[in-house]
Phi, psi and omega in degrees: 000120180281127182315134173284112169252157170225137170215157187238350180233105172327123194294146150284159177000126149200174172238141179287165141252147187252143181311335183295001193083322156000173170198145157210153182283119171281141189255122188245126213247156180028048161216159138323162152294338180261354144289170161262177189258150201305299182234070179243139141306133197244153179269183195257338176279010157271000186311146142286149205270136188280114187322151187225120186246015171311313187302345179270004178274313193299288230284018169266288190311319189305293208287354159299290168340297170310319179266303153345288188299306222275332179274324153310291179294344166284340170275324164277359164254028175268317191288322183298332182283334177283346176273333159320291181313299182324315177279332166294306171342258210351301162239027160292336203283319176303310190307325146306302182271009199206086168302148161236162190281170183288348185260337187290325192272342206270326171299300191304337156305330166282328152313315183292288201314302193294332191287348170311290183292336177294306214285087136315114129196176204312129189103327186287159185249101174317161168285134170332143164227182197286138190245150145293118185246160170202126181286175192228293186052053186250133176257153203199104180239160186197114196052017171113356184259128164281115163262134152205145196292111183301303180187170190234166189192127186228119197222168181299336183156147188233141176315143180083009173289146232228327187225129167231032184343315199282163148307006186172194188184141175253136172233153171221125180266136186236170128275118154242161150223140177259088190292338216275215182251333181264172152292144180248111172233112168196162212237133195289357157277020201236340191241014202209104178254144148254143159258141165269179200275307166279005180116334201278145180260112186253150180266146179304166193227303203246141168237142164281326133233131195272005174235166143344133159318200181261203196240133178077018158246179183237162143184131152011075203226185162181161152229156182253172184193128197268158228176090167337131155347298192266039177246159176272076174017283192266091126222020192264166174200126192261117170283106178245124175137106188315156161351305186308300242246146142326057193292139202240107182260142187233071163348129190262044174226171178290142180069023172294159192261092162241056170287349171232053161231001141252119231311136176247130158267142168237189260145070170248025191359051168284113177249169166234178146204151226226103194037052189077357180278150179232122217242062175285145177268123159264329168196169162202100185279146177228137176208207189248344192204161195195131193086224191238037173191167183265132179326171171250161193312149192064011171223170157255177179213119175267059156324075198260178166230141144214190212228123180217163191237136153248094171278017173293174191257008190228113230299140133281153163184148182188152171285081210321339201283308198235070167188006186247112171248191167211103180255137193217138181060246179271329211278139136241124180250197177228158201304183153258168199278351162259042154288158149226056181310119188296149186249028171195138191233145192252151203286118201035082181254178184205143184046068157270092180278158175194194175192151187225129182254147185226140156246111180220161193302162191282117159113022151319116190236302223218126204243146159231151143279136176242153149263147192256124172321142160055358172301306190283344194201161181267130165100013194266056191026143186269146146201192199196164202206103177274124180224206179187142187234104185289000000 
C-alpha cells in the first residue's frame, strides 16, 4: 500500500522507495518535471510575476501635464513682452515730446567728464591731452652727463605716463650726453626734482629713461612731475642733484642764466721740473662735477692736465697718490682715485699725458700744484705750479 501524501507542488524529478523495498517514478503528463500538473494548485511565490502598467499610465498622464505648463508658460511670457514693448513706446515717445534742457546736458557732461578724470590706475598709460609748451634751450652738466633742456610742457596728463594720480602734470624733454669712456649710474627719480612755487620738492612719477646713456652716447629723454594745472611754468625749477650733493636749480624759462653752473677752464701751460721729470700744467677746470660723479654739498672739483717728458738716460716711476696734492687756501688735498696720471716714464720719452681730480671748497679761485719732496726719487725737491681760476 502506497503512503498518503497531500502537496500542493509536485516534487522534482525524484524515486520514492515504496515499503516493499520497490521504487517507482512519479509521472506528469504533458508537463516537464518542473512544472505543474493541471491538477495541483499552484502557491503564490510560484506565480509568475505579473507585468505592472501603472508606469505607463503615469508617464501618459506626465506628458499631457508638460505640454500643458509649457503652453501655459509661453502665453504668459508673450503677454509680458507685448506689455514691455507698449510701456517702453510709451515712454520713448514722452521723451521724444520732453525736450531737454541745456543747464540739464550741460551739468551731465560735466559729470561724464569728472568721473572720467578721477578714473585712473597704476601703469595704465592715459590719452594725451592738450599741453602748455614754452621751449627752453638750457645747457647743463650733472654729474659728468651734458644736458640740454629741450621745452617744458604742461598738460592734464601724457602719453607714456606710468601714473596719473595728479591734477595736472609738468614734463620737461632734455638731450643728454655722456662724452666720458666710462658708464654714469644713477637713477633720476632719485637725482631729479621739481620745485614748486611754495617749495615743496616733487620726484619725477614718469620717465622715458631712467639712467644716463652709456659712455660716449647720446639719447632723447623727458621726465614728468605731477604738478596742479593752475601752477604757473615759469615759477617752476628743475632741481638737480640729491640732498649729499652739490645741488644746481634750473629756472624753468627761456633763456635763464646759468653761467654758474658751467665749467670754468684756464690754459697755463706752466712747467716745472720734478726729479729729473718736466711737469707742464696744460689746463685746469673748476666745476660742479669731475669724473663720473657730482661734487659734494658744499665742494667743487678741480680738474688739472698735464703733459710730462723724461729727458733723462733713466726708467722713472712712482705712484701719483703719493707725491701729487692741490693746495687752496690753508687746505691741501690729495687726488681723486679716478685720476690718471701715468705711474711710469720711459727714458727720454716725451708726452706722457694724464688729469688728476681734486674735491675742494666751494668758492675756491687760486690754486697751487704740489709735487711733494723726496717721493719720486730720494733727494728730490717739492715743487709747484700756481694758477688761478676765476
Amino acid at each position: 500500500q502506497q503512503p498518503d501524501y497531500v502537496s500542493t507542488s509536485p516534487p522534482d524529478a525524484a524515486t520514492y522507495q515504496q515499503p516493499d523495498g520497490g521504487s517507482f517514478t512519479p509521472s506528469y503528463p504533458n508537463s516537464s518535471p518542473n512544472q505543474a500538473s493541471p491538477g495541483y494548485p499552484v502557491a503564490p511565490y510560484a506565480s509568475a510575476p505579473q507585468r505592472d502598467n501603472t508606469g505607463k499610465i503615469l508617464g501618459r498622464i506626465g506628458c499631457g501635464a508638460l505640454l500643458l505648463i509649457v503652453l501655459a508658460l509661453a502665453l504668459c511670457g508673450g503677454l509680458s513682452y507685448g506689455l514691455y514693448t507698449m510701456v517702453s513706446k510709451s515712454v520713448s515717445d514722452s521723451a521724444r515730446s520732453t525736450p531737454t534742457s541745456s543747464s540739464d546736458a550741460s551739468n551731465t557732461s560735466g559729470s561724464n567728464a569728472n568721473s572720467s578724470g578721477t578714473n585712473s590706475t597704476y601703469g595704465a598709460t592715459p590719452a594725451a591731452a592738450s599741453a602748455k609748451t614754452v621751449p627752453l634751450n638750457l645747457n647743463v652738466k650733472y654729474s659728468a652727463v651734458t644736458y640740454t633742456l629741450v621745452d617744458v610742457k604742461q598738460a592734464a596728463n601724457f602719453d607714456g605716463d606710468r601714473e596719473n594720480s595728479s591734477p595736472g602734470v609738468v614734463r620737461v624733454d632734455f638731450k643728454e650726453v655722456n662724452s666720458t669712456s666710462h658708464s654714469i649710474i644713477f637713477g633720476y627719480t632719485d637725482a631729479v626734482h621739481l620745485i614748486l612755487p611754495d617749495g615743496n620738492s616733487v620726484p619725477a612719477q614718469s620717465y622715458k629713461n631712467l639712467s644716463p646713456p652709456a659712455n660716449g652716447a647720446s639719447q632723447d629723454n623727458w621726465l614728468d612731475f605731477p604738478a596742479p594745472l593752475s601752477t604757473p611754468i615759469d615759477k617752476l625749477v628743475l632741481r638737480f642733484g640729491t640732498a649729499q650733493q652739490a645741488q644746481m636749480d634750473v629756472p624753468l624759462v627761456t633763456g635763464a642764466d646759468l653761467a654758474k653752473y658751467q665749467d670754468v677752464t684756464v690754459k697755463p701751460n706752466t712747467a716745472t721740473n720734478y726729479g729729473g721729470l718736466k711737469w707742464t700744467l696744460t689746463s685746469a677746470t673748476l666745476g660742479w662735477s669731475g669724473y663720473d660723479k657730482q661734487a659734494e654739498n658744499g665742494k667743487r672739483y678741480v680738474t688739472i692736465n698735464v703733459s710730462i717728458d723724461n729727458p733723462t738716460t733713466a726708467y722713472k716711476s712712482a705712484y701719483w697718490g703719493d707725491y701729487l696734492r692741490l693746495k687752496t687756501g690753508n687746505g691741501i688735498t690729495a687726488p681723486d682715485v679716478d685720476s690718471t696720471i701715468p705711474t711710469g716714464f720711459d727714458a727720454s720719452s716725451t708726452g706722457a699725458t694724464g688729469n688728476a681730480i681734486f674735491l675742494v671748497p666751494q668758492g675756491s679761485k687760486t690754486f697751487t700744484m704740489v709735487l711733494l719732496a723726496d717721493k719720486i726719487e730720494s733727494g728730490a725737491p717739492q715743487a709747484t705750479i700756481d694758477f688761478h681760476i676765476p
